[in-house]
N, C-alpha and C positions, 0 to 999 in steps of 0.2 A: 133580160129583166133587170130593172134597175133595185138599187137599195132603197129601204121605204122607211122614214123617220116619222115619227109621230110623237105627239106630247098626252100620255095618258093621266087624265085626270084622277084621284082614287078622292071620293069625298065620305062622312063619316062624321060622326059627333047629332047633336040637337036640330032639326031640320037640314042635315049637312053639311052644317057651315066650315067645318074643320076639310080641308084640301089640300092634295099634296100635288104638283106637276111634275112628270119625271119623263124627261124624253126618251124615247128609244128606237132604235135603230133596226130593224129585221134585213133579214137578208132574204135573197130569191129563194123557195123551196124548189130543189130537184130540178136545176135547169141544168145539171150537167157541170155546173160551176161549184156551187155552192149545195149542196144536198142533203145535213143535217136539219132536222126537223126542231133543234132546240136553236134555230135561225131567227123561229118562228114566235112572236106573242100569242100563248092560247089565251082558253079562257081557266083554266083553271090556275094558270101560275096569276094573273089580276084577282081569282076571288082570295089566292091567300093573301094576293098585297094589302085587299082591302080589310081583311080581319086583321091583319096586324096594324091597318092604322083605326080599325077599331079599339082594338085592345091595345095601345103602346107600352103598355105597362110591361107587356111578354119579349119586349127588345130594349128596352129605356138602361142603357150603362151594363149591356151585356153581350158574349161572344155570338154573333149569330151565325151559324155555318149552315149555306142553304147547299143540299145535295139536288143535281139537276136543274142550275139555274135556268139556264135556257138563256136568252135573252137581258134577265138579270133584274125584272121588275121586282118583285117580290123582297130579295135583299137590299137594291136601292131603296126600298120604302123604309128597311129596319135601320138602314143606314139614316136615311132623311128623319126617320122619327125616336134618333138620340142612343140608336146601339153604340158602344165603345168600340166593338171590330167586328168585322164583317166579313166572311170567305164565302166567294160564289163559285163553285164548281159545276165543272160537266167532265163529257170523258172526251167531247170531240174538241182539236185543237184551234179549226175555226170558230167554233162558238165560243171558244175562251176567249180569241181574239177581238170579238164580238164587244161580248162583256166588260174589257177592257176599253173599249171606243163610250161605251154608254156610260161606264162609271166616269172616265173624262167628261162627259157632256153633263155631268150631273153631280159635278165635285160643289158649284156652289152649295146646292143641299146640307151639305155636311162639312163648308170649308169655314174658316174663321168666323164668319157671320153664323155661320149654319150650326155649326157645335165644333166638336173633335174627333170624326169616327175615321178608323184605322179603317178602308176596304179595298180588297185583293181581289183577286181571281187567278184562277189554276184550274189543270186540269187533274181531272180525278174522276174513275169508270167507280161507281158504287157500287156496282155488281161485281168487281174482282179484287176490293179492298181486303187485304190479310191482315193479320192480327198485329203483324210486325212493320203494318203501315201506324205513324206517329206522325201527331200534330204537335209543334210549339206547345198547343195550350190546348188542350178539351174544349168544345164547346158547353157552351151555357143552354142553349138554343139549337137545335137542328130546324131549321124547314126542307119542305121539299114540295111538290105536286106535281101530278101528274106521272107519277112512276113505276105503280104498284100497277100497272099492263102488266100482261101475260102472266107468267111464273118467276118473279124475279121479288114479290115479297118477303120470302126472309131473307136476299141479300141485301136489300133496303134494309131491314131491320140489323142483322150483324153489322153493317156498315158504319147505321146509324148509334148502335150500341158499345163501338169502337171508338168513336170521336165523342161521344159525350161526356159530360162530367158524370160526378158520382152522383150530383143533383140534378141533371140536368133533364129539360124536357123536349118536347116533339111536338108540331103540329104539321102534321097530312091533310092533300085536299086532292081527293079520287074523283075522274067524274063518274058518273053516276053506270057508262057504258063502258068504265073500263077499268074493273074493278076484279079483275081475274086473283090478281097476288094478295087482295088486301086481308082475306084467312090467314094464311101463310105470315104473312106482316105481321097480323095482331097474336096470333099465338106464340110466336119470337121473342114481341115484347111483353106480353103477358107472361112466359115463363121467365124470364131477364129481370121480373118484380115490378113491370109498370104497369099502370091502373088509364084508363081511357074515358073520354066523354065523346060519343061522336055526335054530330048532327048533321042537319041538311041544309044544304045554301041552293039558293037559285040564283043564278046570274040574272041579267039586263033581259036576255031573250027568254031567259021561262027555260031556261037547260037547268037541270040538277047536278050538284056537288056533293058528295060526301068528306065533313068535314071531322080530322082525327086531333084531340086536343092529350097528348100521352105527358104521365110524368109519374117518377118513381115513386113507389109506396116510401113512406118515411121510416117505416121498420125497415127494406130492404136495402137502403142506402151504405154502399159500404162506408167503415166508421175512417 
């Protein structure tokens, strides 16, 4: 099986006029070669891209650290729509690899013309991050989708309550059939003093999304 590049559209704003194009690159799933499943563009890492270019306001001159980029859409978007810096993680080394080929294919977005955004990629397993794992700088911004399968929600949540600032928020996008960890998730960050708005998104095809908009109570913030 060959590699499969595509240019995915994310449109947004008053009749959709607002468009962002961002190519990316997938790799064969499980031929033996290549076999990490975050090779792959779902649909739920495109519904977060397109709430953030609904919302720019949640990336616009801020750290945005997506956990489980996959492919890398979703942070290319916070990057293209004016974040300061950008860290996309997974935990497999191909897929970092990845990531770094799509961020080249899509540096105009954010190069001289485009703005100023600092974006990286690394690898990082969010399910076995310890406490005495440190970043440069906290994020501003966590994303992630598609991660809270199985029973790995509160390590998502410790994870994500590791790298954040003392302000900082969260948005989740579960789909709708794979929503095992997301208890586990939200009572993590509910005792951690964060507050949630969820809702539902449908994608293109009529599949459901649950979507997690998380951010610290303002009394809880440490001083």
């Amino acid at each position: 099986m060959e590699d499969f590049c595509e240019v995915v559209v994310l449109r947004a704003g008053p009749a959709k006029l607002h468009e962002i194009h961002i190519t990316i690159r997938e790799l064969p799933l499980a031929d033996g070669v290549h076999g990490s499943t975050g090779n792959q563009l779902w649909p739920a890492g495109s519904i977060l891209a397109q709430e953030l270019l609904r919302r720019p306001q949640l990336v616009q001159d801020r750290f945005i650290l997506d956990l489980g980029a996959g492919c890398g859409l979703a942070g290319l978007a916070a990057a293209a729509l004016g974040a300061r810096r950008v860290l996309l993680t997974d935990c497999d080394g191909e897929t970092v690899c990845n990531i770094h080929h799509n961020i080249q294919a899509n540096r105009h977005l954010w190069g001289p013309e485009g703005g100023n955004c600092e974006v990286q990629a690394e690898a990082l397993d969010w399910k076995r991050v310890s406490e005495d794992y440190a970043l440069q700088e906290r994020a501003d911004v966590v994303i992630s989708s598609d991660t809270v399968y199985g029973h790995f929600g509160d390590d998502l949540a410790c994870c994500a309550l590791n790298l954040l600032s003392s302000t900082g928020s969260m948005i989740l996008v579960a789909p709708k059939d794979r929503q095992t960890g997301v208890p586990a998730f939200l009572e993590r960050m509910k005792s951690a003093g964060y507050v949630y708005v969820e809702s539902w998104v449908q994608d293109e095809h009529g599949e459901d999304f649950h979507l997690f908009d998380l951010k610290r109570r303002e009394s809880t913030a440490p001083s």
